[in-house]
N, C-alpha and C positions, 0 to 999 in steps of 0.2 A: 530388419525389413525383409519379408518374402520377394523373392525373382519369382516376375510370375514370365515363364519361358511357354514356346509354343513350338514345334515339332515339323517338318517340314519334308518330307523326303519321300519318291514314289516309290520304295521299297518297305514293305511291313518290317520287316526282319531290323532293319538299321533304324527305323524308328523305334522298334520296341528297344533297340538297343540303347539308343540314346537316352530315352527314360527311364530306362534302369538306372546310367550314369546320374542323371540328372538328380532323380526323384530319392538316390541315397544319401543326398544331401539336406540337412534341416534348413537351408534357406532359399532352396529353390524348389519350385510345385510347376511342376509342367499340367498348363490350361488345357493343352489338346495339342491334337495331330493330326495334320492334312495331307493326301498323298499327292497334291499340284498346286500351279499357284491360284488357282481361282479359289480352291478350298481353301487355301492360308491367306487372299483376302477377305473373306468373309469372316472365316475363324476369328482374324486380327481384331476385325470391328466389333465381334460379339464376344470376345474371350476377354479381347485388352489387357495382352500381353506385353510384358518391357522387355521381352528379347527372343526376337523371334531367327531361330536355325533353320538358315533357309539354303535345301539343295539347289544345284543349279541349275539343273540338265532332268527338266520334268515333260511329261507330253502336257495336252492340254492347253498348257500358259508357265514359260519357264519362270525359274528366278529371276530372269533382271528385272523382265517385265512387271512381275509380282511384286520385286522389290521397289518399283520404280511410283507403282501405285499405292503402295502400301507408307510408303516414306512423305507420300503429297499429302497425308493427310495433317487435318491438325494434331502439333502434338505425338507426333506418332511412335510406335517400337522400336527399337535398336534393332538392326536387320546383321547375322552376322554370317554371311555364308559358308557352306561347307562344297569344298571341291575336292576332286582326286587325282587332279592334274595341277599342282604349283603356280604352272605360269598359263592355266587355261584362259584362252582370249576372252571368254563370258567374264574372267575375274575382273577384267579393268571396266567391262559395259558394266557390271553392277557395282563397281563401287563409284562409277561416272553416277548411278541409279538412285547412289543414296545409301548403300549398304555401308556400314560403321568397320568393315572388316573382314578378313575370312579364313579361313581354318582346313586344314587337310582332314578329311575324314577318317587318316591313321593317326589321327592325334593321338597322345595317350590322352586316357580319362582325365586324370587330373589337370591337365593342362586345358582342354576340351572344358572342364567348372571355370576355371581360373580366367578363363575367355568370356564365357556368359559374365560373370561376375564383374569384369574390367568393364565388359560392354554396356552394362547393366546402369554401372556408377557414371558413364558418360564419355568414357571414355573411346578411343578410337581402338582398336586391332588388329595388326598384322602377322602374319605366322610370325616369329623372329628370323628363325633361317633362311626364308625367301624374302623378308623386307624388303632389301637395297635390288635384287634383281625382277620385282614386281613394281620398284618404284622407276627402274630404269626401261622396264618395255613398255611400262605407262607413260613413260615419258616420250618414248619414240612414237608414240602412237596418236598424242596428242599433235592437237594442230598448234604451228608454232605461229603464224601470220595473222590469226585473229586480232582484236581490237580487246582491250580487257573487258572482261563480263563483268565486274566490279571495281568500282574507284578506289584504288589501295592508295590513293593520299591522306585517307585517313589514320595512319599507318602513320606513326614514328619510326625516326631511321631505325632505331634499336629493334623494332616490332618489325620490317623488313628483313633484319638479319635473321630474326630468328625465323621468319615465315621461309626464308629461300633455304634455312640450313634443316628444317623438318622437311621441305619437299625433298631435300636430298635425303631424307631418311633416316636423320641421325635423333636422337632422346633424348630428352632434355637432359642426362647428364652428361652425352657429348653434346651438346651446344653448350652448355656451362662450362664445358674445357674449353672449346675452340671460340669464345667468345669473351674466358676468362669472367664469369659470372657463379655466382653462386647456382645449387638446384632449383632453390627456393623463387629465387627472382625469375630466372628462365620460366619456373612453372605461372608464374603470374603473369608473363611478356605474350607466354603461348596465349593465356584464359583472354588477354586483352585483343589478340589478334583475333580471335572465333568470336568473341561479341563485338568488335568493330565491322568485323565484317559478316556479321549474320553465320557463322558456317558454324553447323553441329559439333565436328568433333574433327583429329587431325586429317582424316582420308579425305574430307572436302578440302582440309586448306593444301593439300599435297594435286588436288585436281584442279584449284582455281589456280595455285603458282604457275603451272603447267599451260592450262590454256588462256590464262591472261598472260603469255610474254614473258612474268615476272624469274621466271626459268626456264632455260632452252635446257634441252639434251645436250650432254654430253661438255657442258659445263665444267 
């Protein structure tokens, strides 16, 4: 199966760049390239891309924004953004936006495919090296007194464990340790929690644990 990817960023130079990355790979075809986000919503509905790289910090109409309208549609792109600040405050508005993940702009190349490509399959995204301290200032950042936005009674005990031990950041093969579980099973406990509860992929269920109660900071 073709990635069909779409290009996002108000610099020509780092776009061209990123296509290059991109387009030397036989399963990915980059649709197009917009320098804001009004361009990469239009693009998105006329390109109909499944994974769209999206900068954050654009004039015009930034990324969250872009990502925020881009994600309500039916059906929509895996949105994965690209920042060059780690713990930039925009990273948690856009993944609060709907964004499946985000990526440092000095990524290497290969890691940069290996991203599209996770995101592409369904998967969620987070730098690895910054996970656990983007998952802790999103934490602090959420509101802790809210009322839950969604009924997690539908949620088996076992299906809470694993939901509070992803929002703390851990992989399904460390919750398969710390829960004593196989890989295999933890991957299925994860699938049943995102379709019980409507959520795309892990970065929603790491923001509904958060501002439903279901975990406080510093836990």
């Amino acid at each position: 199966m073709t990635i069909r990817a779409l290009v996002v960023d108000d610099q020509a130079l780092v776009r061209a760049g990123f296509r290059m990355i991109l387009e030397a790979e036989p399963d990915i075809h980059v649709v197009g390239e917009a320098a804001d986000g009004r361009e990469a919503i239009e693009l998105a509905e006329r390109a109909q891309p499944d994974v769209i790289l999206m900068d954050i910090r654009m004039p015009e109409l930034d990324g969250v924004e872009a990502t925020a309208r881009i994600t309500a549609a039916d059906d929509p792109p895996r949105v994965l953004i690209l920042t060059t600040f780690d713990l930039d405050e925009y990273v948690f508005a856009a993944l609060r936006a709907g964004a499946s993940g985000f990526l440092l702009k000095d990524t290497p190349a290969e890691d940069l495919v290996a991203a599209v490509r996770v995101v592409a399959s369904g998967d969620a995204l987070l730098a690895p090296s910054v996970t656990r301290r983007v998952i802790e200032e999103f934490a602090t950042s959420a509101p802790t007194d809210r009322a839950p936005v969604i009924d997690l009674s539908a949620l088996t005990e076992r299906e809470r464990e694993v939901l509070v031990l992803m929002a703390r950041g851990l992989s399904n093969a460390e919750i398969a340790g710390e829960l004593y579980l196989g890989e295999t099973t933890v991957k299925t406990h994860v699938g049943r929690v995102l379709m019980k509860l409507q959520l795309r992929d892990r970065v929603q269920a790491v923001v509904l644990a958060y501002e439903s109660g279901l975990v406080r900071p510093g836990q």
